[in-house]
PyMOL commands that place a pseudoatom at each C-alpha (Angstrom):
pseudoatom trace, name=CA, resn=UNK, resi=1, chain=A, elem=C, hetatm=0, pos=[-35.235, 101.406, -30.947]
pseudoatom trace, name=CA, resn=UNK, resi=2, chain=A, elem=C, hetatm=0, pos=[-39.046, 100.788, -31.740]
pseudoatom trace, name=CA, resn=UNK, resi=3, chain=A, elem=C, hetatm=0, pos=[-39.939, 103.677, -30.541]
pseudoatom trace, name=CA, resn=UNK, resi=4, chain=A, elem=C, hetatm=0, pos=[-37.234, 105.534, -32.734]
pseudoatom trace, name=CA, resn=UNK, resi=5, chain=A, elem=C, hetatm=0, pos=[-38.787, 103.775, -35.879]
pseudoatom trace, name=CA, resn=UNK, resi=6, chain=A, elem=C, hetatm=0, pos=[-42.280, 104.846, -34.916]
pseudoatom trace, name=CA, resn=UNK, resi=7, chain=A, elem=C, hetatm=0, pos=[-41.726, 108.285, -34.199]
pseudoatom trace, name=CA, resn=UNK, resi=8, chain=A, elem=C, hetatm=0, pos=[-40.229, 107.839, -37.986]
pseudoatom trace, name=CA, resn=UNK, resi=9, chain=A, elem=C, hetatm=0, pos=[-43.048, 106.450, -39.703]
pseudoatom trace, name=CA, resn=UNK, resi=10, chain=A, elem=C, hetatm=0, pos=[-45.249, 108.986, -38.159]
pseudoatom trace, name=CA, resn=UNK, resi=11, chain=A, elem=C, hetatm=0, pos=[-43.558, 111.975, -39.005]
pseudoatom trace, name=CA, resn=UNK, resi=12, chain=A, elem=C, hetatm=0, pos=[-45.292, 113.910, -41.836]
pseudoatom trace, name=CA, resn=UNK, resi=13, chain=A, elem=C, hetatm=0, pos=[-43.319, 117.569, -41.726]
pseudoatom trace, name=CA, resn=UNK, resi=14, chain=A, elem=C, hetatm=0, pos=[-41.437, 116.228, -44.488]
pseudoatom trace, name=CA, resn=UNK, resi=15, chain=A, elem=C, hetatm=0, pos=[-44.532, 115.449, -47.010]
pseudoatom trace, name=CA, resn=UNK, resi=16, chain=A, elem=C, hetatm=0, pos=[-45.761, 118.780, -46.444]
pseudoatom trace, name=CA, resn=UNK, resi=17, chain=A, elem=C, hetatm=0, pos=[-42.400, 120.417, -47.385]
pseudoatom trace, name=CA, resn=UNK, resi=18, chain=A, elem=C, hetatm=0, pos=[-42.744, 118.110, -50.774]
pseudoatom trace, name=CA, resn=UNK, resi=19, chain=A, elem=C, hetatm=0, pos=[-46.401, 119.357, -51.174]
pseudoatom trace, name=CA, resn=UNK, resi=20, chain=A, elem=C, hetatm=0, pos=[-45.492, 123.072, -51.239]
pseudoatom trace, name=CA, resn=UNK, resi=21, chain=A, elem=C, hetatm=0, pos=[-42.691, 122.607, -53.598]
pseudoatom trace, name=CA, resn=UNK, resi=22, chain=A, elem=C, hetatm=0, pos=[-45.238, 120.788, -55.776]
pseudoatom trace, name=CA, resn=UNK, resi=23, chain=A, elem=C, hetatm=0, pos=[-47.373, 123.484, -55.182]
pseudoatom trace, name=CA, resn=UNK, resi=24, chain=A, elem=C, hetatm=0, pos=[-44.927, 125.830, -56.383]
pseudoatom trace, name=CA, resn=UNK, resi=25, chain=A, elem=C, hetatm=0, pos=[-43.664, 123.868, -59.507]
pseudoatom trace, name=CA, resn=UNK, resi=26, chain=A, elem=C, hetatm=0, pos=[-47.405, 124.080, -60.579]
pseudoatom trace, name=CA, resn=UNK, resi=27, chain=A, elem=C, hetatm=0, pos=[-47.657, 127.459, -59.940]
pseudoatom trace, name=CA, resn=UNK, resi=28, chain=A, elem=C, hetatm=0, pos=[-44.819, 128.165, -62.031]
pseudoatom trace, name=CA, resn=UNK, resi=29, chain=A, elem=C, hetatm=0, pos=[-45.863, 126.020, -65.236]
pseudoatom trace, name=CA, resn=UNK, resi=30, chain=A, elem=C, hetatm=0, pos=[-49.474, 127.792, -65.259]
pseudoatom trace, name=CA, resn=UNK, resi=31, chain=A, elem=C, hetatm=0, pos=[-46.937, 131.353, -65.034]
pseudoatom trace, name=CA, resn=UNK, resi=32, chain=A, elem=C, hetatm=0, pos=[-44.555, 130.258, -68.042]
pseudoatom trace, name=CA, resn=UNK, resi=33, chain=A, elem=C, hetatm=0, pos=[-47.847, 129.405, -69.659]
pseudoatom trace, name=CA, resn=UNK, resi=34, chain=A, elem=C, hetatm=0, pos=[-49.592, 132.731, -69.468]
pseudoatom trace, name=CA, resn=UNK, resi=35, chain=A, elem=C, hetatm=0, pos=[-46.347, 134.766, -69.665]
pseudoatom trace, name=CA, resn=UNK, resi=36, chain=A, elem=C, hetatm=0, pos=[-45.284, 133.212, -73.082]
pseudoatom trace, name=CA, resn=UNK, resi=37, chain=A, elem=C, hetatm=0, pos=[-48.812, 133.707, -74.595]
pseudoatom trace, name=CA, resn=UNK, resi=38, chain=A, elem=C, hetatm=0, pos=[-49.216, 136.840, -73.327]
pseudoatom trace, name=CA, resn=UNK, resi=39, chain=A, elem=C, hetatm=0, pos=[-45.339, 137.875, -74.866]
pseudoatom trace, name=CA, resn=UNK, resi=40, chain=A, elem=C, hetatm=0, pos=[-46.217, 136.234, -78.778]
pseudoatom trace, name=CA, resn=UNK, resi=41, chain=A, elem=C, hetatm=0, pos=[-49.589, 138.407, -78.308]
pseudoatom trace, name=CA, resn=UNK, resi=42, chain=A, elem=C, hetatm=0, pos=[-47.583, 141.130, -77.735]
pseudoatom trace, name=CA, resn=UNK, resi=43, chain=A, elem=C, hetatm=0, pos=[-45.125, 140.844, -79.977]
pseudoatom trace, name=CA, resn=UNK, resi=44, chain=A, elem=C, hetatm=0, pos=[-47.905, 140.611, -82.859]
pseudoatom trace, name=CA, resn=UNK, resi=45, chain=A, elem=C, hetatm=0, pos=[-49.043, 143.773, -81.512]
pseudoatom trace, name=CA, resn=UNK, resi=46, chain=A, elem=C, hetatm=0, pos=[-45.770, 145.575, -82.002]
pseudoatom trace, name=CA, resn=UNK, resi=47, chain=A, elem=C, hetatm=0, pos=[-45.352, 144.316, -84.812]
pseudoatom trace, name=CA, resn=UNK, resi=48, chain=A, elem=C, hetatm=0, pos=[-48.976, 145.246, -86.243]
pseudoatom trace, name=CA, resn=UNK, resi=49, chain=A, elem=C, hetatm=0, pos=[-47.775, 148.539, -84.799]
pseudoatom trace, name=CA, resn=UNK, resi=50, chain=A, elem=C, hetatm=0, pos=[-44.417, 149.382, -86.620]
pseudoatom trace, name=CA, resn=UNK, resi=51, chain=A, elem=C, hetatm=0, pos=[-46.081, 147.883, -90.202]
pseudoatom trace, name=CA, resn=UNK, resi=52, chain=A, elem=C, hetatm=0, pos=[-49.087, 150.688, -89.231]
pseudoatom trace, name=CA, resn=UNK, resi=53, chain=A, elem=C, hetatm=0, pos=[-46.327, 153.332, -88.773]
pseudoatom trace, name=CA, resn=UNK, resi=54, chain=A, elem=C, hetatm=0, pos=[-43.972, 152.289, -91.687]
pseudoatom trace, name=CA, resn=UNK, resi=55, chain=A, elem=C, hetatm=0, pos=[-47.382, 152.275, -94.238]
pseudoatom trace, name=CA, resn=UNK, resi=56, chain=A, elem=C, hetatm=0, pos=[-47.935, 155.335, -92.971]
pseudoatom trace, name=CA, resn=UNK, resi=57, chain=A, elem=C, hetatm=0, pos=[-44.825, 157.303, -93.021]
pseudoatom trace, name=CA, resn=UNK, resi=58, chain=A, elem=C, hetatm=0, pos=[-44.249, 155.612, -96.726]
pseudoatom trace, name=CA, resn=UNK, resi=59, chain=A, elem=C, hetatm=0, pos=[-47.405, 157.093, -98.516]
pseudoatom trace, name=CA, resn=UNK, resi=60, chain=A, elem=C, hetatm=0, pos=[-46.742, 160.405, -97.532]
pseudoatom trace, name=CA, resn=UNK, resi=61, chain=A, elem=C, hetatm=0, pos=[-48.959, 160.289, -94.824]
pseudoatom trace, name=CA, resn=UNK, resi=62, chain=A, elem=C, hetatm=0, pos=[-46.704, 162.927, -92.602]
pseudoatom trace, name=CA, resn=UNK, resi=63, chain=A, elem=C, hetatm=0, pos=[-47.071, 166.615, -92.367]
pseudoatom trace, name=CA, resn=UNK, resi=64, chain=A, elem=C, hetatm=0, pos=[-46.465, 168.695, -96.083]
pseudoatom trace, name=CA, resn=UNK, resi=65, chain=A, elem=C, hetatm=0, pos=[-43.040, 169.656, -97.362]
pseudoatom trace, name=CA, resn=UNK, resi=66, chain=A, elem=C, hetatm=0, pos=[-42.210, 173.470, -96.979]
pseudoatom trace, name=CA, resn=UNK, resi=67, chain=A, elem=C, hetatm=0, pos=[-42.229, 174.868, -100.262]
for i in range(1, 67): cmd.bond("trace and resi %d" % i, "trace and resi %d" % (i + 1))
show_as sticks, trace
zoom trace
């Protein structure tokens, strides 16, 4: 029975399972981090884009009317 309980206390495959899951839940905070700034930059690009496109298309800035 001791020895049961020792063998117990001095197992450690379990703490390294926990570290690579904690591993892997900071790995995926610093990804949700970069991937939401990185989509809001990108979405101000678009949209700095379209407004380029729309100004241009509005003052006549596309090819001459055929007479």
């Amino acid at each position: 029975m001791m020895n049961t309980i020792k063998s117990f206390l001095q197992d450690e495959s379990g703490a390294t399972a926990i570290e690579y899951g904690l591993i892997a839940a900071l790995v995926s905070v610093a990804a949700i981090a970069a991937l939401g700034s990185l989509g809001n930059s990108l979405g101000t690009m678009f949209n700095r884009v379209a407004n380029e496109l729309g100004n241009a298309v509005g003052s006549g800035g596309g090819a001459p009317a055929a007479p």
